[in-house]
C-alpha positions as CSV (number, residue, x, y, z in Angstrom):
1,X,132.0,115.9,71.9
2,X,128.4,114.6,72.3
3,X,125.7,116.5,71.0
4,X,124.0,115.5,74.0
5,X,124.0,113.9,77.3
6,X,121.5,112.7,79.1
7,X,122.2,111.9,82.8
8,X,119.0,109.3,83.5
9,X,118.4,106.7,81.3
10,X,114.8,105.6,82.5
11,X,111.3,107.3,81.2
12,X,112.4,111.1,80.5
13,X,115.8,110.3,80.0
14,X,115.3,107.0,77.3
15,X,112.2,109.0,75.3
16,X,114.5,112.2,75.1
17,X,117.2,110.1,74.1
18,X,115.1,107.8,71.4
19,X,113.6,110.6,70.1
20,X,117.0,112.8,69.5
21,X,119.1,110.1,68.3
22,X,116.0,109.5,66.0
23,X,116.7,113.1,64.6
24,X,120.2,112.3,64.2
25,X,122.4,113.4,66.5
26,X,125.4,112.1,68.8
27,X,123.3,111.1,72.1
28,X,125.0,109.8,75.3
29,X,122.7,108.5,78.0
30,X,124.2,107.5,81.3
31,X,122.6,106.0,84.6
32,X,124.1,105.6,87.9
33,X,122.1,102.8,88.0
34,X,122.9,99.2,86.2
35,X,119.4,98.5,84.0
36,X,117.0,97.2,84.2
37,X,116.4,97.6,87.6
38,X,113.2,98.6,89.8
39,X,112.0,102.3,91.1
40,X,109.3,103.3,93.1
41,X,106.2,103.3,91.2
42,X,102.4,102.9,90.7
43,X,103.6,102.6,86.7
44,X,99.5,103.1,85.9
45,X,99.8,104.3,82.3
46,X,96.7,106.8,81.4
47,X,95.6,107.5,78.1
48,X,97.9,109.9,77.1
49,X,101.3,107.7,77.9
50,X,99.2,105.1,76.1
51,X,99.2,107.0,72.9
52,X,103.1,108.1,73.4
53,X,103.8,104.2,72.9
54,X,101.3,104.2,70.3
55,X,103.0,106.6,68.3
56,X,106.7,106.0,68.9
57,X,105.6,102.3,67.7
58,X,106.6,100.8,71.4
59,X,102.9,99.8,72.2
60,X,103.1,96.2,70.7
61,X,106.1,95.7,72.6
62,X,105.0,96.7,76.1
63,X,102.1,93.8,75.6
64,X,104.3,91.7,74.2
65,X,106.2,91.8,77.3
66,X,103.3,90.4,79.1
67,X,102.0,93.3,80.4
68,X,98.3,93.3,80.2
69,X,95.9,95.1,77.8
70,X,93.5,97.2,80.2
71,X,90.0,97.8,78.9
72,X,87.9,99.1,81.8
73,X,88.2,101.0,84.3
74,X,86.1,100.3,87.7
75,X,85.1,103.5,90.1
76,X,83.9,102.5,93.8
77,X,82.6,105.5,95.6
78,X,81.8,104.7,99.4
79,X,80.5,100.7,98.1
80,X,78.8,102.0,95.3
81,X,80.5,100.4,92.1
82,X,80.9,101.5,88.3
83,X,82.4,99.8,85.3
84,X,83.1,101.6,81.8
85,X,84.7,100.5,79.4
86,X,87.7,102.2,77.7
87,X,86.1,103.8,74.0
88,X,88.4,104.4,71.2
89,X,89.5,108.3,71.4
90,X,92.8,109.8,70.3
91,X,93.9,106.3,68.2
92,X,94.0,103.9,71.7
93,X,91.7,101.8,73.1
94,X,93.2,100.8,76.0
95,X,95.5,101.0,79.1
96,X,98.3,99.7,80.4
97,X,100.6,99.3,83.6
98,X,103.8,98.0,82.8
99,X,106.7,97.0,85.5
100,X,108.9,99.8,85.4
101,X,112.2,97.3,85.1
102,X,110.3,96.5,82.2
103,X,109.3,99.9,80.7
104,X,112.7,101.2,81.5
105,X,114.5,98.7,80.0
106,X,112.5,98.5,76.5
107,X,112.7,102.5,76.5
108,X,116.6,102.4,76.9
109,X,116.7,99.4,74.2
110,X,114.9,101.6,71.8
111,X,117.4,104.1,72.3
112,X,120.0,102.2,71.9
113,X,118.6,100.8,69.2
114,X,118.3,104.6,67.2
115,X,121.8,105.2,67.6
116,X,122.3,106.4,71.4
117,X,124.6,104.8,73.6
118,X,124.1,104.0,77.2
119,X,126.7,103.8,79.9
120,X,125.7,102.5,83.3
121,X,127.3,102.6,86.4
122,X,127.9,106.5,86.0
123,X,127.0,108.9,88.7
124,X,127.4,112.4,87.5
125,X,129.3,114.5,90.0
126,X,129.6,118.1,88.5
127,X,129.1,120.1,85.2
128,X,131.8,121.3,82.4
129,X,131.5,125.1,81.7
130,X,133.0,127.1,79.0
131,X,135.0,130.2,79.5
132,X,131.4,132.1,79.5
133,X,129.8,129.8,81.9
134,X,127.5,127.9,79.5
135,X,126.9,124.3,80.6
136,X,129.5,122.3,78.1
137,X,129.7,118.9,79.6
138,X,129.2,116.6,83.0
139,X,132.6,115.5,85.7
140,X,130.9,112.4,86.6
141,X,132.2,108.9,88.2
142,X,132.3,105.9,86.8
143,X,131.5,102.3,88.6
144,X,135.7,101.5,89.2
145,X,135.9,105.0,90.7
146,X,137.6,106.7,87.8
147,X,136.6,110.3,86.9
148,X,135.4,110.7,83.9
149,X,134.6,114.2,81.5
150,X,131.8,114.3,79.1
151,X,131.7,117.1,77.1
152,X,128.5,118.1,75.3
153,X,126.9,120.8,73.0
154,X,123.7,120.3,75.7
155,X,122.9,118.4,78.9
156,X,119.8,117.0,79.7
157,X,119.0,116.5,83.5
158,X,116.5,113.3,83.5
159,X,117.3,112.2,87.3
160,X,114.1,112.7,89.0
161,X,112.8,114.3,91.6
162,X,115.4,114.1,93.6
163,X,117.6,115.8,90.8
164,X,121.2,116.7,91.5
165,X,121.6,118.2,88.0
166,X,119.0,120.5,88.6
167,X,121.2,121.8,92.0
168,X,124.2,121.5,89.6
169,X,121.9,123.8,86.9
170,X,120.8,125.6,89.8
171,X,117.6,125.8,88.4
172,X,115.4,127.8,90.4
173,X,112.0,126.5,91.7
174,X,108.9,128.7,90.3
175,X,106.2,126.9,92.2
176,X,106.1,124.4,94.8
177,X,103.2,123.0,97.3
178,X,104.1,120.3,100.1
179,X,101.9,117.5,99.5
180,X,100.1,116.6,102.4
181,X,99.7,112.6,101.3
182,X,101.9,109.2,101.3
183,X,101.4,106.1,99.3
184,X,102.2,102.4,100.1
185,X,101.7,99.9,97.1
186,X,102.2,96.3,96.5
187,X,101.8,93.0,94.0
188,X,98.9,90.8,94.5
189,X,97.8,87.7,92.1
190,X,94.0,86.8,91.9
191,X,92.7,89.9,90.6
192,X,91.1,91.1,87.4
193,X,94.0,91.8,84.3
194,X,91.4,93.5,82.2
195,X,90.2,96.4,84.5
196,X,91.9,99.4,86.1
197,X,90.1,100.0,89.9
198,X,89.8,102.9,91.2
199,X,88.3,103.6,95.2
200,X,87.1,106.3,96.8
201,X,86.4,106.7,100.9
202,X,86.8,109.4,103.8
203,X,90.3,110.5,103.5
204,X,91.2,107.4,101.2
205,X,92.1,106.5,97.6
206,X,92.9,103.1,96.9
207,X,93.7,101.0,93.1
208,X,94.6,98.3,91.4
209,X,97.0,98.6,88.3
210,X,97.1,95.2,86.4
211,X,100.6,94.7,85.5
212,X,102.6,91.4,84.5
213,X,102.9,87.5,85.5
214,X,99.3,87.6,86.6
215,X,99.8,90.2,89.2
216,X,98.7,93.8,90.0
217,X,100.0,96.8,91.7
218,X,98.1,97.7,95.0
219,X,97.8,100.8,96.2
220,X,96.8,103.3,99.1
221,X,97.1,107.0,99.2
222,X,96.3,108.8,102.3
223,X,97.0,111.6,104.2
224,X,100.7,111.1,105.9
225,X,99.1,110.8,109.6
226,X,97.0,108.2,108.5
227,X,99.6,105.7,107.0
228,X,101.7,106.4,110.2
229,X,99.9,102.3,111.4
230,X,101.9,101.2,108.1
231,X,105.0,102.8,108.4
232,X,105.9,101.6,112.0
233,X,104.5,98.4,111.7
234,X,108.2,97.1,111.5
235,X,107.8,93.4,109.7
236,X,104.1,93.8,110.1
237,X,104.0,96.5,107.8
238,X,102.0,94.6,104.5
239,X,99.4,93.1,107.2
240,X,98.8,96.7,108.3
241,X,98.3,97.7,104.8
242,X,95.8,94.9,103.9
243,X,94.1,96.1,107.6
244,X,93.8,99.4,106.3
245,X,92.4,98.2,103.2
246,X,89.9,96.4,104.6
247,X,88.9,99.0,107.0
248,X,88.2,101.9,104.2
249,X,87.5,100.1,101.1
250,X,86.2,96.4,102.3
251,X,85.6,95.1,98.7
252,X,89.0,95.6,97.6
253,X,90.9,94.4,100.8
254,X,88.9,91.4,101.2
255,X,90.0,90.5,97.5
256,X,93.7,91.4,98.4
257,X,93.2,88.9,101.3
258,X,92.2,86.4,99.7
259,X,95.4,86.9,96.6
260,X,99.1,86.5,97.2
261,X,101.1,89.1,97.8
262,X,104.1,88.6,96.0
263,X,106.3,91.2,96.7
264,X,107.5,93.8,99.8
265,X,105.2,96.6,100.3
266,X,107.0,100.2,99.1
267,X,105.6,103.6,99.8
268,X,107.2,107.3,100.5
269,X,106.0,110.7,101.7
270,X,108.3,112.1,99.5
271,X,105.7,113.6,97.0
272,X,106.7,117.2,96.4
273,X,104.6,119.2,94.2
274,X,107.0,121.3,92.0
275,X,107.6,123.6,88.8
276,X,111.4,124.4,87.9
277,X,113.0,126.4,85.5
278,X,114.1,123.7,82.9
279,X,116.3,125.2,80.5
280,X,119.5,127.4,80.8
281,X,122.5,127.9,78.9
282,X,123.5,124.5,77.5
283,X,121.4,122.6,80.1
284,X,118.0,121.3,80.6
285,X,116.0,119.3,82.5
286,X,113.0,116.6,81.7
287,X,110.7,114.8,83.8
288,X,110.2,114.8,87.3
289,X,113.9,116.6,87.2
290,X,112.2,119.5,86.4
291,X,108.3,118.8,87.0
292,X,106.5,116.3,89.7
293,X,103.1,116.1,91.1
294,X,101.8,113.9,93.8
295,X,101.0,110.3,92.6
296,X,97.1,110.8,93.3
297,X,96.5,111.8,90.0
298,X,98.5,108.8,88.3
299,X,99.9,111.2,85.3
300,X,103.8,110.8,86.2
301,X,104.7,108.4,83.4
302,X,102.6,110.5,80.7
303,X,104.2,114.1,81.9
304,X,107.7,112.5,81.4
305,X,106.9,111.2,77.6
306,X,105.2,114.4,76.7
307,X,107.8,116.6,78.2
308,X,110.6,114.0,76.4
309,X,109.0,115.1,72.9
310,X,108.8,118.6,73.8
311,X,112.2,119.0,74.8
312,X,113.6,116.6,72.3
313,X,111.8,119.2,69.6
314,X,113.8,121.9,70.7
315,X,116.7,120.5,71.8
316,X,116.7,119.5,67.6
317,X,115.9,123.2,66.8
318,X,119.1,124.0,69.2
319,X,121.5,121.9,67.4
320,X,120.5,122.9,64.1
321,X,120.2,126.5,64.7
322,X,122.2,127.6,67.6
323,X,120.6,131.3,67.4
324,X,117.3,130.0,67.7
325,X,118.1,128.2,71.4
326,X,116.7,130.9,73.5
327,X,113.3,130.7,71.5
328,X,112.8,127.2,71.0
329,X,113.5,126.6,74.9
330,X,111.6,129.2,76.1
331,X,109.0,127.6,74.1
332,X,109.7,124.0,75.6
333,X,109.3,125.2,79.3
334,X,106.1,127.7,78.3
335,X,104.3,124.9,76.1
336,X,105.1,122.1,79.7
337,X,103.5,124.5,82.2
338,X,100.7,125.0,80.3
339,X,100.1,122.0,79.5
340,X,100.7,120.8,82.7
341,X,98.7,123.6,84.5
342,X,95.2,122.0,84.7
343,X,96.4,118.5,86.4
344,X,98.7,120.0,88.4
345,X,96.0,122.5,90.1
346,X,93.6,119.2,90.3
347,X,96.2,117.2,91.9
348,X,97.2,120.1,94.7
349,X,93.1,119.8,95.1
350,X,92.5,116.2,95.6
351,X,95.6,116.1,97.9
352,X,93.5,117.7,100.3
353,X,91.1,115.3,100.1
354,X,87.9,116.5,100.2
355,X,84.6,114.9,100.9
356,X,84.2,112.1,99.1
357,X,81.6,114.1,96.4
358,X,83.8,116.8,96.1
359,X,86.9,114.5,95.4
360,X,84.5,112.6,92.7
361,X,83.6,115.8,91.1
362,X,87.7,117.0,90.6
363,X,88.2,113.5,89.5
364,X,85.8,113.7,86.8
365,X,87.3,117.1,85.7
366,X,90.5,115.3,85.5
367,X,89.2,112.9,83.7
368,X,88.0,115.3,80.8
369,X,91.8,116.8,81.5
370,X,93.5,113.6,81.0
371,X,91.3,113.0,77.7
372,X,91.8,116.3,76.0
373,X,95.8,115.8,76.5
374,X,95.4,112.2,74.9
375,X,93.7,113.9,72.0
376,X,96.9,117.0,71.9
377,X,99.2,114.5,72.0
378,X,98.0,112.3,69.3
379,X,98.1,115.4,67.1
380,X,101.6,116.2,67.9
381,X,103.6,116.1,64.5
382,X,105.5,113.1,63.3
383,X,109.1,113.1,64.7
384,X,111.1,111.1,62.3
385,X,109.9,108.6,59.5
386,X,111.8,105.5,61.4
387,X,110.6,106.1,65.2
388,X,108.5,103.2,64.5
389,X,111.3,100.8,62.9
């Protein structure tokens, strides 16, 4: 029997499992998935994620990777244009946007590394329960067909926001808002690999995410009706995008015009704003499994690090104590919502998209947001003395 498995082996489901095996105990992470492999995303790392890296001793490997240090960020308000540059605050001076084939991969390598093990090509298809009904295990599927049985002290739902675990948990939703908004993205070479750019029109938000081999990620977030050009352009569909660009934020799309798009433009209206329960008898769940807010606010790679430690914290207290596991995971999911409370209201606001001043002044108060979470995460106690090894 494991001590745990973990059933998603990207960003929630690699940090959780690091960061446990790091503690010392028996950690299974499986993927349905063969890694490293893409998934949709802008990948923009914000301050806080930045100083997750930083302290799990994974920074110098994301830039060794080729992924580019960020140190200024642009804001373009209806042509108007700022540049700051990133200060030092909460031990980091910098950004970063790595792949997420990248990212994904390195985070499972460094779990694998601290004693986890990863099996690919398994798709979990049910739980294990004991005689009482407490979550003991995943039925699951491996890549021949086989079935296979994974039994577990806890299991750790890391699958996303389309989570199946959390149906198989039945973990009930506390608070969800439909987000009115889609986003497209792409890969361009020819533009800046030092700055992050951020643009701001009528109904518009547009960036650029420097990322690896030169390139950068592209992006557009809109409300739904508005990218509906995009989305039925058929095999036109990147020349509508770089139409729209051009349209609401000229700077920017005359730039992208003049790059090389390098890759297929991506996007979804999938973008569910969502709280669940995240903990249960033998079970939780991490990430966007259990927590996801609209893109707009860039803060999906950071929420899944923080809530990795926070769960990995208890899930250790679990294992040690098993009296305490109602405390420490109430704890978990109390300490995530609260901590999560303040972007999560922004982001339900600037999905509405207000007028363009109004939308500056919520993104300067999730600015301050983002930068008091750097400085609480950088305080968050030491895990283990050889995270960093």
């Amino acid at each position: 029997m494991y001590d745990v498995v973990v059933v998603g082996a990207r960003c929630a489901g690699a940090a959780t499992a690091r960061l446990l095996a790091g503690m010392g105990h028996d950690v299974l992470m499986v993927d349905k998935t063969r890694l490293p492999s893409d998934t949709l995303s802008t990948h923009g790392l914000i301050r806080g994620g930045v100083v997750q890296l930083s302290r799990w001793g994974l920074l110098d490997r994301v830039l060794d990777s080729g992924a580019p240090a960020v140190t200024q960020v642009r804001f373009d308000i209806e042509g108007e244009s700022k540049v700051r540059r990133i200060k030092q605050r909460a031990g980091v001076d910098m950004l970063v946007a790595p792949r997420r084939h990248v990212l994904d991969g390195l985070l499972a390598d460094a779990a694998v590394a601290a004693g986890a093990e990863l099996r690919t090509g398994v798709t979990a298809t049910g739980l294990l329960r004991s005689d009482a009904g407490r979550v003991a295990g995943i039925v699951g599927r491996s890549a021949n067909g086989d079935r296979v049985e994974l039994p577990a002290r806890v299991v750790v739902g890391a699958d996303g926001r389309g989570s199946r675990m959390a149906g198989y948990f039945g973990a009930e939703t506390l608070e969800q808002h439909t987000s009115p908004c889609a986003v497209f993205y792409t890969y361009v070479t020819g533009l800046r690999s030092d700055t992050y750019e951020f643009h701001i029109a009528p109904d518009a938000f547009a960036g650029v995410f420097p990322t690896h081999d030169g390139a950068a990620c592209v992006w557009l977030i809109r409300p739904t009706p508005l990218l509906e050009p995009i989305r039925t352009a058929g095999s036109g569909r990147g020349a509508a995008f770089v139409q729209q660009l051009e349209l609401l934020v000229p700077d920017l799309g005359h730039r992208v015009r003049a790059g090389r798009i390098t890759a297929r433009l991506r996007g979804t209206a999938d973008l569910p704003n969502y709280l669940r329960r995240s903990h249960g008898p033998g079970w939780a769940l991490v990430g966007d499994a259990g927590y996801h807010r609209d893109p707009i606010t860039g803060h999906g790679i950071t929420d899944a690090f923080r809530d990795a430690e926070l769960l990995a914290t208890a899930i250790d207290r679990c294992l040690d104590d098993p009296t305490a596991e109602r405390t420490a995971m109430t704890s978990y999911q109390q300490t995530r919502d609260a901590m999560a409370r303040e972007v999560f209201d922004l982001t339900c606001a600037l999905t509405a998209f207000p007028p363009p001043n109004r939308f500056v002044e919520l993104q300067l108060q999730l600015s301050d947001a983002l930068e008091r979470e750097a400085d609480a995460l950088a305080s968050f106690p030491g895990l283990t003395a050889n995270l960093a090894a």
